[in-house]
N, C-alpha and C positions, 0 to 999 in steps of 0.2 A: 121231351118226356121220358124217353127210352134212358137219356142218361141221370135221370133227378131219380128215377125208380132203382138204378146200378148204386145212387151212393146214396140213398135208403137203405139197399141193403146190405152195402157193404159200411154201413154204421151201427146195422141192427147186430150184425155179429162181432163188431168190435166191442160193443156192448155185452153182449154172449160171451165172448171170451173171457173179458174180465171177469164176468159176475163168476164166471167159473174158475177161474183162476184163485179169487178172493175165498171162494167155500170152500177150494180144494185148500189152501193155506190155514183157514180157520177150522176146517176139519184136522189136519194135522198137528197145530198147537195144541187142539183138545188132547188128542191123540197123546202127546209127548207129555202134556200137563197130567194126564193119565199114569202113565206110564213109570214117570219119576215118582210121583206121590206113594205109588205101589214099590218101589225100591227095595228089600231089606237087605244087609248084613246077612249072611252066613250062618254065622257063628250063634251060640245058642248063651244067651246070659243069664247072671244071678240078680237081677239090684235089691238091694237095701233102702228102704226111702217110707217117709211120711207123707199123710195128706197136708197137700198146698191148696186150699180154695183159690182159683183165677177166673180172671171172668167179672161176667153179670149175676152168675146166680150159683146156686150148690148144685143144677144138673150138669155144670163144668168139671169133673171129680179126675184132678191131677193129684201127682204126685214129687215130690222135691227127693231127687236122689242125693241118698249119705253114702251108700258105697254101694263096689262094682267088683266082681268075682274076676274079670277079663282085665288086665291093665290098657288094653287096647280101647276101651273104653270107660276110663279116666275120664275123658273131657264130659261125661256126664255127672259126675257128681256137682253137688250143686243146680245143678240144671232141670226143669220141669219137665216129669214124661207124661204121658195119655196112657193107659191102658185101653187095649181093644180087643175085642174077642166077640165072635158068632156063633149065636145059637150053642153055644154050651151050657147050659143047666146047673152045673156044679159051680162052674162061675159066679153065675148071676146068681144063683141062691148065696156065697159069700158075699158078694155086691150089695145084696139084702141085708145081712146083720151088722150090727151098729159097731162092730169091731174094725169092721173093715175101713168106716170111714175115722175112724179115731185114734188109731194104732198105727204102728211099722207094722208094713207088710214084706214080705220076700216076692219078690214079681221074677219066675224064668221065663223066658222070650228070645222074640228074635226083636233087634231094633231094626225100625224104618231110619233109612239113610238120611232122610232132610224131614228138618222142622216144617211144621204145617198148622195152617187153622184148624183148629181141636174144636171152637166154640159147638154148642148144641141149643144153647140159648139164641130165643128170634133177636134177641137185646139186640142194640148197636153196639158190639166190644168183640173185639178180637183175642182169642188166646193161642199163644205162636208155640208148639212144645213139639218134642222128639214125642212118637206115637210108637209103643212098643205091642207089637203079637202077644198076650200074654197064652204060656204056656199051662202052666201051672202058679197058682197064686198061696200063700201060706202067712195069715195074721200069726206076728210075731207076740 
């Protein structure tokens, strides 16, 4: 009896270990998946770029880079970016006007280092684009 109760217990914490072992691992992926997502570049840029609709629907509001003030950041033209910005006011009031989604705009910013799902739509579609800090935004 004495020894079926010893490896009872010394199963229930082989159990324990693991389970902790596994959270502690899955808490870390979070953690780094975090981490990278949040990335940006230094440097402070110009782009030049049109609306690109992607996605499911128009509340996907990308944009198709035509040029780049930084040579260092060449390999975005052509390429789709996100604009993103918090609680700024001036922002989201041009957001608001029908220029912004019809025209060139000038986006300054920092870029996010890796491409990311941008979608906002519950749709089933994925939109994979470079997400830029915007700074300041100016319809051209």
């Amino acid at each position: 009896m004495n020894n079926l109760i010893k490896r009872i217990f010394i199963a229930i914490l082989k159990v324990t270990a693991f389970l902790s072992l596994a959270f502690i691992l899955v808490f870390l992926v979070n953690r780094f998946s975090i981490w990278r997502y949040n990335q940006k570049h230094e440097a402070i840029i110009k782009i030049e770029a049109t609306p690109e609709f992607q996605g499911c629907a128009n509340e996907n509001f990308e944009f198709k880079t035509l040029k780049v003030d930084n040579a260092k950041f060449n390999f975005l033209v052509g390429e789709v970016i996100s604009p993103t910005w918090k609680n700024n006011k001036t922002l989201d009031s041009i957001y608001e006007t029908d220029g912004y989604k019809e025209k060139k705009v000038e986006i300054t910013g920092q870029l996010y280092k890796h491409k990311s799902n941008v979608k906002v739509s519950s749709m089933d579609c994925d939109v994979i684009a470079y997400r830029i800090r915007v700074i300041s935004l100016k319809i051209l």
